[in-house]
C-alpha positions in Angstrom: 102.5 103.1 113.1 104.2 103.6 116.4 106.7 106.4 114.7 103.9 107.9 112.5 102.0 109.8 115.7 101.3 113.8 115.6 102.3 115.4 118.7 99.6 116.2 120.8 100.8 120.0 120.7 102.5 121.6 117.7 104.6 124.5 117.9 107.2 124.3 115.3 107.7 122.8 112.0 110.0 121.5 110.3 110.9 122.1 106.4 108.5 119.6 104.4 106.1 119.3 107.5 102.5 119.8 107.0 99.8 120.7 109.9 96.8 119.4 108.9 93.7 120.7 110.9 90.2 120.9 111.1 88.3 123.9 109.5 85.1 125.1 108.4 83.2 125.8 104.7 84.2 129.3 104.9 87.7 129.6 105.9 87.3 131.7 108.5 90.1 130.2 110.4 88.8 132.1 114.0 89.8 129.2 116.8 91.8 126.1 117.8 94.0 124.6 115.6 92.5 126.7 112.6 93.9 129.7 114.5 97.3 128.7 115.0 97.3 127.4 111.6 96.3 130.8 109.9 98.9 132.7 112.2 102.1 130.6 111.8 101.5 128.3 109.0 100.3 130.1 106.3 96.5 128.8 106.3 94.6 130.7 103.9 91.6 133.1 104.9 88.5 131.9 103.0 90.2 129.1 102.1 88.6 126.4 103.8 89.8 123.1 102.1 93.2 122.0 100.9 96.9 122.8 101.0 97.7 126.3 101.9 101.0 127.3 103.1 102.5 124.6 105.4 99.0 123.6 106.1 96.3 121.7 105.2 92.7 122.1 106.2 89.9 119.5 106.2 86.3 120.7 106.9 84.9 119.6 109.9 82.0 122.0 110.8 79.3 121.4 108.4 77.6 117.7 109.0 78.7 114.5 110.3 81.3 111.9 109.6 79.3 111.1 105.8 79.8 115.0 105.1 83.3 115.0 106.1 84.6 111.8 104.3 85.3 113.4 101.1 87.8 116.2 102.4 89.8 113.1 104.2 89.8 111.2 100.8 90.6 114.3 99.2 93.5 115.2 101.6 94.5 111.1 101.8 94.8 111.6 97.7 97.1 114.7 98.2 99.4 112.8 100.9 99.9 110.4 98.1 100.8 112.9 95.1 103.2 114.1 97.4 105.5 111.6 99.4 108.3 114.6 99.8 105.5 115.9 102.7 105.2 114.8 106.0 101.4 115.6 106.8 100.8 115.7 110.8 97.3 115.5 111.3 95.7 116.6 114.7 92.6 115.9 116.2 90.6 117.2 113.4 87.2 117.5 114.3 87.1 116.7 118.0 87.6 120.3 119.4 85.5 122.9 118.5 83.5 120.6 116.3 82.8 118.3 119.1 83.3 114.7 117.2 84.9 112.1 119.2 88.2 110.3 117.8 85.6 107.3 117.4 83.8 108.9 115.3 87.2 110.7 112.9 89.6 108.6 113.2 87.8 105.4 111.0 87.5 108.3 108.1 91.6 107.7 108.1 91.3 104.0 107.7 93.0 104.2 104.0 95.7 106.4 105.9 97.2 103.8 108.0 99.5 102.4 105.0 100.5 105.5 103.7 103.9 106.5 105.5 104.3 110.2 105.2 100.7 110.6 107.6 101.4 110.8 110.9 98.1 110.2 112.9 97.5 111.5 116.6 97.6 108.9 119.3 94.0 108.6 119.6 93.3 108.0 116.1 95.6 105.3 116.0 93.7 103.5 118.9 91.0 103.4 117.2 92.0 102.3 114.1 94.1 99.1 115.5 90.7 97.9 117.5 88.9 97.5 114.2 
């Protein structure tokens, strides 16, 4: 675990290195991470879900932790189909959204075995105290 951790801030990637980040329904990637992602990475407007470019978004701006489940699963499913990525996942959900890592970070809890998800710090905290 202690070599799978995002960097807190991402500037650069590396071949095979995805950003994953949190979005909205709509794909109207305006702020945050969402921004960066749409101007460097290849995040798709109106896209709001999914692999796009060197990217992946996750909704996080419609309901709470239930709503947003599915697009982790969905995303955790992906990292599997394809161990040539390395998926660094930020803070999804705890900036503009205004989640805490408590309340994100047990949505990764099938995450922590899979090797090419990198997790940020935070996330990790919470998962070893449960």
């Amino acid at each position: 675990m202690e070599t799978r951790i995002t960097s807190p801030r991402i500037t650069e990637l590396k071949p095979g290195e995805i950003f994953v980040f949190g979005s909205n329904l709509e794909g109207a990637h305006g702020g945050g991470a969402a921004l960066l992602a749409w101007k460097k990475w290849g995040a798709v407007w109106g896209q709001g879900a999914g692999l796009q470019g060197q990217t992946y978004g996750i909704p996080t701006m419609h309901g709470g932790p239930a709503e947003i489940k599915p697009y982790v699963d969905d995303f955790i499913r992906c990292a599997q189909e394809h161990p040539e990525l390395t998926f660094l996942v930020t803070e999804i959900g705890c900036g503009i959204a205004g989640f805490t890592p408590n309340e994100i970070a047990p949505l990764f809890k099938e995450a922590v075995g899979i090797t090419n998800i990198h997790l940020p710090q935070r996330f990790w905290e919470v998962l070893k105290a449960k």
